[in-house]
N, CA, C and O atoms as a GROMACS GRO file, in nm:
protein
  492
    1UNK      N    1  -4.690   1.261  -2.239
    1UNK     CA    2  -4.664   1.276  -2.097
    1UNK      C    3  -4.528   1.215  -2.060
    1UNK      O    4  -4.453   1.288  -1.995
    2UNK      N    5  -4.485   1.087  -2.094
    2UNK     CA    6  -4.361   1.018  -2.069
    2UNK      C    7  -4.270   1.096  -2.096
    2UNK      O    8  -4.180   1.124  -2.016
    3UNK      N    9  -4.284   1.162  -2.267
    3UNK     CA   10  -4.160   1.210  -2.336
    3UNK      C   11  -4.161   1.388  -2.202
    3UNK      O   12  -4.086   1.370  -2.106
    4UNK      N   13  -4.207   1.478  -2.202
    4UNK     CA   14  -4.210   1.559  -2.098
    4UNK      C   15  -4.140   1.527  -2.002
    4UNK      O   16  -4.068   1.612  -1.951
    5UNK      N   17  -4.143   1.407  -1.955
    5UNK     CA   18  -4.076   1.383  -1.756
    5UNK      C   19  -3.948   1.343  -1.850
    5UNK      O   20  -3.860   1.427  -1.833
    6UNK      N   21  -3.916   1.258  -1.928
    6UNK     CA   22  -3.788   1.170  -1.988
    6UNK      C   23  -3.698   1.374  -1.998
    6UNK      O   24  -3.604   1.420  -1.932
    7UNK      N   25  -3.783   1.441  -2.108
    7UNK     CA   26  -3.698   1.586  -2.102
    7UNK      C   27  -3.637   1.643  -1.975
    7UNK      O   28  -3.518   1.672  -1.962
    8UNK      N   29  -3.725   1.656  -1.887
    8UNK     CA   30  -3.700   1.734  -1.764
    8UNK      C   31  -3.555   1.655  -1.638
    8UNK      O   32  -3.461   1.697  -1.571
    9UNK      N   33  -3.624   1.520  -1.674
    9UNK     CA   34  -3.520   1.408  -1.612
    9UNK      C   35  -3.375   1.450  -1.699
    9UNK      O   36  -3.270   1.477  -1.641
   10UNK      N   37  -3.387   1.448  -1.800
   10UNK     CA   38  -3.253   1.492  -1.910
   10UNK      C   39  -3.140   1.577  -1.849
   10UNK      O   40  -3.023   1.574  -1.811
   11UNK      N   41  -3.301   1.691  -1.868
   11UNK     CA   42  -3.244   1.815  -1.878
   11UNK      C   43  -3.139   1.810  -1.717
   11UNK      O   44  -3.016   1.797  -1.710
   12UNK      N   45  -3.236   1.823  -1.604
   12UNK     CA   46  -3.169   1.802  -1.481
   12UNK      C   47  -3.055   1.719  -1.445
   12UNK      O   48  -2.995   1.724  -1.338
   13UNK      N   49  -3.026   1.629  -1.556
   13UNK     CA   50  -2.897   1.573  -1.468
   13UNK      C   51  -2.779   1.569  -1.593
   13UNK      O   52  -2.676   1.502  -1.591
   14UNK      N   53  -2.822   1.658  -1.698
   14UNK     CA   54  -2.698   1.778  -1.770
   14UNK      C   55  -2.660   1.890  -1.672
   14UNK      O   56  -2.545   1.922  -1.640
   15UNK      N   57  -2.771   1.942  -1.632
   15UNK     CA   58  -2.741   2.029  -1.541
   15UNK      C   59  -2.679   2.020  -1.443
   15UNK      O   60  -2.575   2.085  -1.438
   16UNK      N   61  -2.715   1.941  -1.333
   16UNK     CA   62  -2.635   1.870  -1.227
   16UNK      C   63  -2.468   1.799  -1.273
   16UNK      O   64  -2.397   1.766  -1.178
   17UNK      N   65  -2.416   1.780  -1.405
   17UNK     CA   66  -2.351   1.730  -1.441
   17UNK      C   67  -2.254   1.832  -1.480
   17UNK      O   68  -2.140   1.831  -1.433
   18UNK      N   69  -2.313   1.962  -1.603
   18UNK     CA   70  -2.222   2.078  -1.549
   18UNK      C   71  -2.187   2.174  -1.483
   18UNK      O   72  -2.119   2.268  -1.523
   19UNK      N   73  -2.232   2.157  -1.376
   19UNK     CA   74  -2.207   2.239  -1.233
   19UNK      C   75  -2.102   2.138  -1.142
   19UNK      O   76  -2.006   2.191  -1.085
   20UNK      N   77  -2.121   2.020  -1.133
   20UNK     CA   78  -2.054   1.937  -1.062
   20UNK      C   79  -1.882   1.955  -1.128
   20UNK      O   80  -1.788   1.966  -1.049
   21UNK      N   81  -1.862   1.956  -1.279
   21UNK     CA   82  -1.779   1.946  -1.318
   21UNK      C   83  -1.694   2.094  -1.356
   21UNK      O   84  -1.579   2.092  -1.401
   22UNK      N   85  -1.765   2.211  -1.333
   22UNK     CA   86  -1.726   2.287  -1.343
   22UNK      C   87  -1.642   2.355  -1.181
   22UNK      O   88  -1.526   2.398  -1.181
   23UNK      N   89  -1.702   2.352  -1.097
   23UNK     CA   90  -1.690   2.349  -0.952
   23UNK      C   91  -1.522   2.262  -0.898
   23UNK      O   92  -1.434   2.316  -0.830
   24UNK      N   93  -1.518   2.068  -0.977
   24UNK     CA   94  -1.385   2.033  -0.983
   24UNK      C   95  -1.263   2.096  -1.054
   24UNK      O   96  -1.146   2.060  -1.037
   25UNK      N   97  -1.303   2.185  -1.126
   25UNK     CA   98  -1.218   2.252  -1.215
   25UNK      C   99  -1.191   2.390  -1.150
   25UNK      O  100  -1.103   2.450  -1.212
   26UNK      N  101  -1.232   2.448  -1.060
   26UNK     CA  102  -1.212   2.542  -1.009
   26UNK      C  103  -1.091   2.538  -0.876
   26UNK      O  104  -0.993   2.607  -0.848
   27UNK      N  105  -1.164   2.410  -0.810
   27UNK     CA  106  -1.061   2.377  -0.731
   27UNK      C  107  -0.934   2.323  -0.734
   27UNK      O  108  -0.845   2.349  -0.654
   28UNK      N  109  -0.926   2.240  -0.836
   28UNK     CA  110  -0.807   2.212  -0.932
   28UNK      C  111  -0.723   2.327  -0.955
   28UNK      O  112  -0.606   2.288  -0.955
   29UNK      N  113  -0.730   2.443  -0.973
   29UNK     CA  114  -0.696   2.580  -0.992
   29UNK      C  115  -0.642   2.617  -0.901
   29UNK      O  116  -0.541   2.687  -0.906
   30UNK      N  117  -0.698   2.578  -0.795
   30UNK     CA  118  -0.674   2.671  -0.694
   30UNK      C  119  -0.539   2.611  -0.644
   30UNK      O  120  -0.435   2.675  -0.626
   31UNK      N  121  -0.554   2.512  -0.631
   31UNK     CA  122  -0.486   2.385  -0.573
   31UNK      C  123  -0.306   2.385  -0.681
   31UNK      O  124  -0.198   2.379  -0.622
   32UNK      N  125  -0.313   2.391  -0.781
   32UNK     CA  126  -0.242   2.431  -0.861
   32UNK      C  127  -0.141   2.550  -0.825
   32UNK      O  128  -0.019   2.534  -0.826
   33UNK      N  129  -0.193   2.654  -0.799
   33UNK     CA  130  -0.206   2.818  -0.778
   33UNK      C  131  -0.089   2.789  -0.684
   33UNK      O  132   0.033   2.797  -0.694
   34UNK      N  133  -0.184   2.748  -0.578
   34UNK     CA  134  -0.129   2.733  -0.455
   34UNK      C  135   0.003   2.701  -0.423
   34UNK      O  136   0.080   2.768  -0.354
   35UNK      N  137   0.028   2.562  -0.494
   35UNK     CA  138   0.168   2.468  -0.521
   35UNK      C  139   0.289   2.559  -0.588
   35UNK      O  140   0.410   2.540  -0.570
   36UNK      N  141   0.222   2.667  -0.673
   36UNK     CA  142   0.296   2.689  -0.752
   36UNK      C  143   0.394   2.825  -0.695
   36UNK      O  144   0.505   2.859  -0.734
   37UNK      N  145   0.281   2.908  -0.556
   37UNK     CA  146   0.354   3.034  -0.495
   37UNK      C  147   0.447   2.939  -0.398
   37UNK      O  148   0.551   2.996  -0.365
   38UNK      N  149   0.434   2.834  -0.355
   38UNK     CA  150   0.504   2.765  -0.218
   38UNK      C  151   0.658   2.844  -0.260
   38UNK      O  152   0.689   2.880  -0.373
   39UNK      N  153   0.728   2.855  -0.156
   39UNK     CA  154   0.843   2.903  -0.120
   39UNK      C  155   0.894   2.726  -0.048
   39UNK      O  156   0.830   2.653   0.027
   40UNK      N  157   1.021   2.707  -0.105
   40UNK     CA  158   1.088   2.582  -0.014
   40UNK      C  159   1.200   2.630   0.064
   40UNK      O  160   1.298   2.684   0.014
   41UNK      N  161   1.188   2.617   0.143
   41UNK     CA  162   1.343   2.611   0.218
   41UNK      C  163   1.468   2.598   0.131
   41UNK      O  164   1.477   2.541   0.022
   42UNK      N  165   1.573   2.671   0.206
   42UNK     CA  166   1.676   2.626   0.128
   42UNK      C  167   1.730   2.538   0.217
   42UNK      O  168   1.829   2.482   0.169
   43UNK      N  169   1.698   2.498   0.349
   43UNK     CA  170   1.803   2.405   0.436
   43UNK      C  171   1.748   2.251   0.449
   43UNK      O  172   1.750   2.163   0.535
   44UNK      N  173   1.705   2.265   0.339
   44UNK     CA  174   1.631   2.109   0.304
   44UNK      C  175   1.763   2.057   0.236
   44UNK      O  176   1.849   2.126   0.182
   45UNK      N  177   1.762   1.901   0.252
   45UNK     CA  178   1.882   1.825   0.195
   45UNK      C  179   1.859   1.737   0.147
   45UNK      O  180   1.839   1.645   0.225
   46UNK      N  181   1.843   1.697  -0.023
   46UNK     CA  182   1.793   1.557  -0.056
   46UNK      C  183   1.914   1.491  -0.117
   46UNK      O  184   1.989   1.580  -0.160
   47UNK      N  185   1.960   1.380  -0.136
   47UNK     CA  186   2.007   1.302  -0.223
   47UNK      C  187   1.972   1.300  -0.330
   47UNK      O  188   2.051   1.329  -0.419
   48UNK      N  189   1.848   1.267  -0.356
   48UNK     CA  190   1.777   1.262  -0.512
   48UNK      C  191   1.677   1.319  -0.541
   48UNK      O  192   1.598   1.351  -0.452
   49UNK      N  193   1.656   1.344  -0.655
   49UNK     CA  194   1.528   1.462  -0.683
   49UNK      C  195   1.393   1.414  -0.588
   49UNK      O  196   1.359   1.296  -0.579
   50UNK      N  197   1.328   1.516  -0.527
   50UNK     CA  198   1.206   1.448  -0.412
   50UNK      C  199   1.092   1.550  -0.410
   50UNK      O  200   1.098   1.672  -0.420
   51UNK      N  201   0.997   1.476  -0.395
   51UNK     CA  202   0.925   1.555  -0.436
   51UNK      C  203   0.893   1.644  -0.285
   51UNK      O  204   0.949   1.600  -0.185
   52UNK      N  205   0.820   1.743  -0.272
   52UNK     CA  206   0.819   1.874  -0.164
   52UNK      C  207   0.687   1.880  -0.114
   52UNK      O  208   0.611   1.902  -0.209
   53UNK      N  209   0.625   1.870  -0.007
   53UNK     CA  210   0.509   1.846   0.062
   53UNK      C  211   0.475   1.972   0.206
   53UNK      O  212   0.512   1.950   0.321
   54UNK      N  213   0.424   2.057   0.177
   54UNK     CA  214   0.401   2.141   0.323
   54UNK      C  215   0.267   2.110   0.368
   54UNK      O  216   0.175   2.096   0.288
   55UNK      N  217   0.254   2.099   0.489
   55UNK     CA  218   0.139   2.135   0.595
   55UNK      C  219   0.154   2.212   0.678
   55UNK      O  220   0.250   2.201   0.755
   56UNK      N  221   0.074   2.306   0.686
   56UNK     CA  222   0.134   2.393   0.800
   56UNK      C  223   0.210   2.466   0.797
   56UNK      O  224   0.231   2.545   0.706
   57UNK      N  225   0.293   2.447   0.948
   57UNK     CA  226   0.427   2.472   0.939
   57UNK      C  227   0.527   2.345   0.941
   57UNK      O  228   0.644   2.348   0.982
   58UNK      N  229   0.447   2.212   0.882
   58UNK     CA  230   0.542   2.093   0.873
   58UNK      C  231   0.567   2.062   0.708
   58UNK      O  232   0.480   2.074   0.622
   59UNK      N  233   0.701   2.020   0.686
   59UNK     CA  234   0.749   2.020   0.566
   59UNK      C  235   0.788   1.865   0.555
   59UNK      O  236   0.839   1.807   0.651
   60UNK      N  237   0.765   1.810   0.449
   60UNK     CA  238   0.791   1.668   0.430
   60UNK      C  239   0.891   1.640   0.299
   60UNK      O  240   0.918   1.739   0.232
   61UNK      N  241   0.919   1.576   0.279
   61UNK     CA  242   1.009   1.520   0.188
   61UNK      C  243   0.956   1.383   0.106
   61UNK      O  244   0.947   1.288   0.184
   62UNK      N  245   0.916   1.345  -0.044
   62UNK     CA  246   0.907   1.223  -0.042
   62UNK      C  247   0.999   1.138  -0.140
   62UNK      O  248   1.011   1.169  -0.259
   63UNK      N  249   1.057   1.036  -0.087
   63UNK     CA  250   1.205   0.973  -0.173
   63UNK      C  251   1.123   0.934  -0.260
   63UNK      O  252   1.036   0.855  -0.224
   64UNK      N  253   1.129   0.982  -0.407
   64UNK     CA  254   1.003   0.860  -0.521
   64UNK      C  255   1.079   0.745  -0.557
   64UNK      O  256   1.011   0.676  -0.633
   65UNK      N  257   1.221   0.682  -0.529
   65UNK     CA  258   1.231   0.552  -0.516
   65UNK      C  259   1.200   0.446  -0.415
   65UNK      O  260   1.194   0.327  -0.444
   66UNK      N  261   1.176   0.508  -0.263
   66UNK     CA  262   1.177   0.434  -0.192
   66UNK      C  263   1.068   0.434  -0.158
   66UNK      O  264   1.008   0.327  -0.147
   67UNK      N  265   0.990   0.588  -0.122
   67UNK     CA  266   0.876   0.667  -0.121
   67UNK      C  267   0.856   0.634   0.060
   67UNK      O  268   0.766   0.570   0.114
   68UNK      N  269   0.945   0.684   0.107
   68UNK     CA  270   0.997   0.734   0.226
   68UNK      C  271   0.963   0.847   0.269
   68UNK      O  272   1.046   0.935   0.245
   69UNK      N  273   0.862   0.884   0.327
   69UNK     CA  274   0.873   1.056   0.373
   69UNK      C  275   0.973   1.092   0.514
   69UNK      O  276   0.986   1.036   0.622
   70UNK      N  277   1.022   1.192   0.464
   70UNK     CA  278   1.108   1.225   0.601
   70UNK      C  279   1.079   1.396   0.592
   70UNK      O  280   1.073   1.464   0.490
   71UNK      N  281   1.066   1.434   0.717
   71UNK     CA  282   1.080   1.584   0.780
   71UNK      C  283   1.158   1.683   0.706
   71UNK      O  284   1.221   1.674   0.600
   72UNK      N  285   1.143   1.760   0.770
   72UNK     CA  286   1.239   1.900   0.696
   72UNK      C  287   1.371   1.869   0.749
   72UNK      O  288   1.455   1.942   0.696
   73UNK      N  289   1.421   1.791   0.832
   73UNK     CA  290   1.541   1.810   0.921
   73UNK      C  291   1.587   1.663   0.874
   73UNK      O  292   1.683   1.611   0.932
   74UNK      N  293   1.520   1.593   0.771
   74UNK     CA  294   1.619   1.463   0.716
   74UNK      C  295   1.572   1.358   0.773
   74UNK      O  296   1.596   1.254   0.712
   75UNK      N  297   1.468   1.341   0.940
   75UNK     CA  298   1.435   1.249   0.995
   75UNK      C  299   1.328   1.155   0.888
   75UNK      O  300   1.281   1.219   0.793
   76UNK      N  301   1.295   1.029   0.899
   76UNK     CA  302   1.242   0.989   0.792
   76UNK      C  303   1.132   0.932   0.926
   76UNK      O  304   1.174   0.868   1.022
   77UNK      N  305   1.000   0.967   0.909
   77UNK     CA  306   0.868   0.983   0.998
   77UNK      C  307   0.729   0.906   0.921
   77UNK      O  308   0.614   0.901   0.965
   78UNK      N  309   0.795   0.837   0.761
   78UNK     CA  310   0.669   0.775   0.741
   78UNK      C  311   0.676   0.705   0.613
   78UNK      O  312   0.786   0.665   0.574
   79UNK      N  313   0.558   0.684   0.534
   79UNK     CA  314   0.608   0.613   0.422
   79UNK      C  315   0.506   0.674   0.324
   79UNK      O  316   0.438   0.755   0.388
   80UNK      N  317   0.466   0.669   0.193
   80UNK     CA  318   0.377   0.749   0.126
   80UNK      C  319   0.278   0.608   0.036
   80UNK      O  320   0.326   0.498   0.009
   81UNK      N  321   0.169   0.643   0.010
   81UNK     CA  322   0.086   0.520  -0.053
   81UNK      C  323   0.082   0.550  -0.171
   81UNK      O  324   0.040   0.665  -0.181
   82UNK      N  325   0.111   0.490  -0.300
   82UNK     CA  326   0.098   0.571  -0.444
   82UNK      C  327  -0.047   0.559  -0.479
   82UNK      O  328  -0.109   0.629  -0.559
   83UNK      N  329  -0.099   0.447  -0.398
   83UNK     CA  330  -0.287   0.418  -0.448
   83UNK      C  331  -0.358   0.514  -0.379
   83UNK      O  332  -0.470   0.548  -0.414
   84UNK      N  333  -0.287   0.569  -0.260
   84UNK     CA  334  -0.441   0.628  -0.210
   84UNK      C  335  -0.350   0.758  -0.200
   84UNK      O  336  -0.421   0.838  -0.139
   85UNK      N  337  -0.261   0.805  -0.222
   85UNK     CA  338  -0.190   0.943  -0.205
   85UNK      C  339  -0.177   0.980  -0.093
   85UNK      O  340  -0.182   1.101  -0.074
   86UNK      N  341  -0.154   0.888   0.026
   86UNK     CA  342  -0.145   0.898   0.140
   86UNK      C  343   0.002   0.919   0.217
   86UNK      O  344   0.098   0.849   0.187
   87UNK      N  345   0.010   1.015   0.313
   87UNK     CA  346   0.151   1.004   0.376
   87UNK      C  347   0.107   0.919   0.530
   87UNK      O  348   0.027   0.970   0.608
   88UNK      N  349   0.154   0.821   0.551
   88UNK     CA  350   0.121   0.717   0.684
   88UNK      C  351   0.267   0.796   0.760
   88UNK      O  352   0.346   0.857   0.688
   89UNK      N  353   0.285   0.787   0.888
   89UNK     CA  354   0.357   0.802   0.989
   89UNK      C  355   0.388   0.632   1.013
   89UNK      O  356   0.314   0.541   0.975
   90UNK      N  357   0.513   0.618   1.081
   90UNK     CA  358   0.551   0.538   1.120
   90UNK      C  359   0.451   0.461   1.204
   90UNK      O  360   0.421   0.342   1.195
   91UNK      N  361   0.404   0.557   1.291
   91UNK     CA  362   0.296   0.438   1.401
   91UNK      C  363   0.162   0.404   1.317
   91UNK      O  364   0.083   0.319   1.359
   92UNK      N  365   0.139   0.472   1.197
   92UNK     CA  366   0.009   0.405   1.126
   92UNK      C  367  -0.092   0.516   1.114
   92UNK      O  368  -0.209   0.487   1.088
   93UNK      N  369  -0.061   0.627   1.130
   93UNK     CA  370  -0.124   0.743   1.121
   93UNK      C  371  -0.128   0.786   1.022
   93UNK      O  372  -0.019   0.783   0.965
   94UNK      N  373  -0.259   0.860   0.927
   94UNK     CA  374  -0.283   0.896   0.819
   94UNK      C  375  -0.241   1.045   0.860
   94UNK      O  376  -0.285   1.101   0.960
   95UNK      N  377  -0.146   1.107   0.765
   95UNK     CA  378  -0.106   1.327   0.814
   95UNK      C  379  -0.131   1.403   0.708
   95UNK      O  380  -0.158   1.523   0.710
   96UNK      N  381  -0.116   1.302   0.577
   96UNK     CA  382  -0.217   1.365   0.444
   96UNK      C  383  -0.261   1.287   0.366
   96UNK      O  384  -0.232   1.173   0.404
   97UNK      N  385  -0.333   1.285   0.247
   97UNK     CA  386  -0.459   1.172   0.201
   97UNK      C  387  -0.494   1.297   0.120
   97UNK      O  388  -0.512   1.413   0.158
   98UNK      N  389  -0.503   1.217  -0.053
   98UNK     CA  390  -0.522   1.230  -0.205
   98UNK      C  391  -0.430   1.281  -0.275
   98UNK      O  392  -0.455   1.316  -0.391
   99UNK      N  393  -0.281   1.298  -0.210
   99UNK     CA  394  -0.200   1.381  -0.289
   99UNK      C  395  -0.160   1.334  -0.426
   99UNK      O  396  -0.148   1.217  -0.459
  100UNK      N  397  -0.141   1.450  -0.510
  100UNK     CA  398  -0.086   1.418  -0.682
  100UNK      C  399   0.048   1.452  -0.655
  100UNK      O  400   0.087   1.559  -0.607
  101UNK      N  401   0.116   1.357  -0.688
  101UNK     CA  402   0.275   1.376  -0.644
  101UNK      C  403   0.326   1.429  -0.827
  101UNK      O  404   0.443   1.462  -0.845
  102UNK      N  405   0.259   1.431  -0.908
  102UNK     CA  406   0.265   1.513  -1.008
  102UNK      C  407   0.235   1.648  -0.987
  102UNK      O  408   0.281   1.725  -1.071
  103UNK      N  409   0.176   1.689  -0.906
  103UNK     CA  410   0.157   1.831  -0.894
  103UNK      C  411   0.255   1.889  -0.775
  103UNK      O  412   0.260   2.011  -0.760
  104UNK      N  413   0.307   1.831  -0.718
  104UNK     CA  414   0.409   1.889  -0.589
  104UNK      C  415   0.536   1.940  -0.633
  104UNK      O  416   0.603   1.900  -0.728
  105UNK      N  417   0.556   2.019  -0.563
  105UNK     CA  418   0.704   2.046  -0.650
  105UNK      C  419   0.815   1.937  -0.638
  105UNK      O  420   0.823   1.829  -0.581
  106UNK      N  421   0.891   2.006  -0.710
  106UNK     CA  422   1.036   1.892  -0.682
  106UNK      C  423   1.198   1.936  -0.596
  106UNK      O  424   1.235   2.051  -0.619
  107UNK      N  425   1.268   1.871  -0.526
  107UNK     CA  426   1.377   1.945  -0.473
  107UNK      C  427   1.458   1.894  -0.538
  107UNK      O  428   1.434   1.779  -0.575
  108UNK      N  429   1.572   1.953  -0.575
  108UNK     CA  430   1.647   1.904  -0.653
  108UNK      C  431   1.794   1.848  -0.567
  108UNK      O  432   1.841   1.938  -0.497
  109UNK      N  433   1.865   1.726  -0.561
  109UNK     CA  434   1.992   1.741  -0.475
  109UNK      C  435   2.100   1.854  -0.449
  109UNK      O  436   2.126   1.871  -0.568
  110UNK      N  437   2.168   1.930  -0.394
  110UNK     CA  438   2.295   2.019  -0.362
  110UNK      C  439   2.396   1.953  -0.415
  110UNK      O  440   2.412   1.832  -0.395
  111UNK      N  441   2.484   2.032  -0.494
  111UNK     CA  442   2.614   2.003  -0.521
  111UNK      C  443   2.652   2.068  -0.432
  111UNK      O  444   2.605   2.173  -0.388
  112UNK      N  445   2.793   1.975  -0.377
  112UNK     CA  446   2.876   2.011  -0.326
  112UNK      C  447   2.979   2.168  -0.409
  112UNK      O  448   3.010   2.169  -0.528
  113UNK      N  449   3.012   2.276  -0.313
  113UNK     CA  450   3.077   2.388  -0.377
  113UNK      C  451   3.231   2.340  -0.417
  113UNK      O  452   3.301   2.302  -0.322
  114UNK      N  453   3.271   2.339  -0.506
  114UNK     CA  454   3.397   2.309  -0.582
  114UNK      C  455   3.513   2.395  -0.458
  114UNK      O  456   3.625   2.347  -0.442
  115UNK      N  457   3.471   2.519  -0.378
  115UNK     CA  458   3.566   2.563  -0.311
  115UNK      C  459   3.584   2.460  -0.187
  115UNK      O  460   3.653   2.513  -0.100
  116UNK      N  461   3.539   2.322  -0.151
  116UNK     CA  462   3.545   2.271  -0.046
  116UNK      C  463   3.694   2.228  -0.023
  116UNK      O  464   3.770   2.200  -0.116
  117UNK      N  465   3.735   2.225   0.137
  117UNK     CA  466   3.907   2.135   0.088
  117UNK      C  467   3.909   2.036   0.256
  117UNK      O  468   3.922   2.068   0.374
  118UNK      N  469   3.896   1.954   0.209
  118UNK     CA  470   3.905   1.801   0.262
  118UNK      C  471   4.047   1.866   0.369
  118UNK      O  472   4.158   1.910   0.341
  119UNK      N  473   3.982   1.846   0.483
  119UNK     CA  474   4.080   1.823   0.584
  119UNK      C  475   4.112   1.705   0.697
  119UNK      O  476   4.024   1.667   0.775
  120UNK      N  477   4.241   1.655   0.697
  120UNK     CA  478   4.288   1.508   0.779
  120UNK      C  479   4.280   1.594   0.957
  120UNK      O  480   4.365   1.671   1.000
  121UNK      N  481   4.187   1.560   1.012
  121UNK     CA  482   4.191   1.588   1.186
  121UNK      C  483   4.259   1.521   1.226
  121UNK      O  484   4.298   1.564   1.334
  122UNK      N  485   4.345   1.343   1.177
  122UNK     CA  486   4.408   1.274   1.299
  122UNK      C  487   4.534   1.328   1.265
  122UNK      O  488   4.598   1.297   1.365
  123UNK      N  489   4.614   1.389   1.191
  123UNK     CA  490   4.700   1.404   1.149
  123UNK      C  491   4.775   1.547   1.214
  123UNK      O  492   4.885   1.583   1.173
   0.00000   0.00000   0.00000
């Protein structure tokens, strides 16, 4: 009688175990997928390679030395948590929460075009 319930107990939480884990793996996929069609702006401007964050129609920026988030327009609006994958706003506001900053894309800095030519205005 014991060994019967010990099976069934088994069996049920293999089961429960690969459904649970199959289900994270799907969404992982998706999530992936997703990151990977994003389109970035081209009128984004970084200094250093950063990683690329959309919501919406809001676009973020995150400095991974300073880990600074700033806007699409360069304003810097928050700071990022590496423990909890969180983007905080300046006033203390959570705007996203669990991000893998391994999975986000990356922007890369602009070179300046070699055709540029430095002009003196006081002169």
């Amino acid at each position: 009688m014991k060994f019967q319930v010990f099976r069934c107990l088994l069996l049920a939480g293999i089961l429960a175990t690969a459904w649970n884990c199959s289900e994270s793996a799907a969404t992982q996929d998706s999530a992936s997928n997703k990151t990977s069609d994003l389109q970035i702006p081209q009128n984004i401007v970084v200094n250093e390679p950063s990683y690329f964050y959309q919501l919406g129609a809001n676009y973020y920026v995150i400095a991974p030395k300073t880990m600074t988030v700033s806007d699409g327009s360069g304003n810097v609006i928050g700071t990022f948590n590496t423990s909890t994958g969180a983007i905080m706003s300046l006033s203390g506001e959570i705007i996203a929460i669990n991000l893998d900053l391994s999975k986000l894309p990356m922007i890369a800095p602009t070179v300046p075009s070699k055709d540029l030519i430095a002009v003196d205005l006081d002169s």
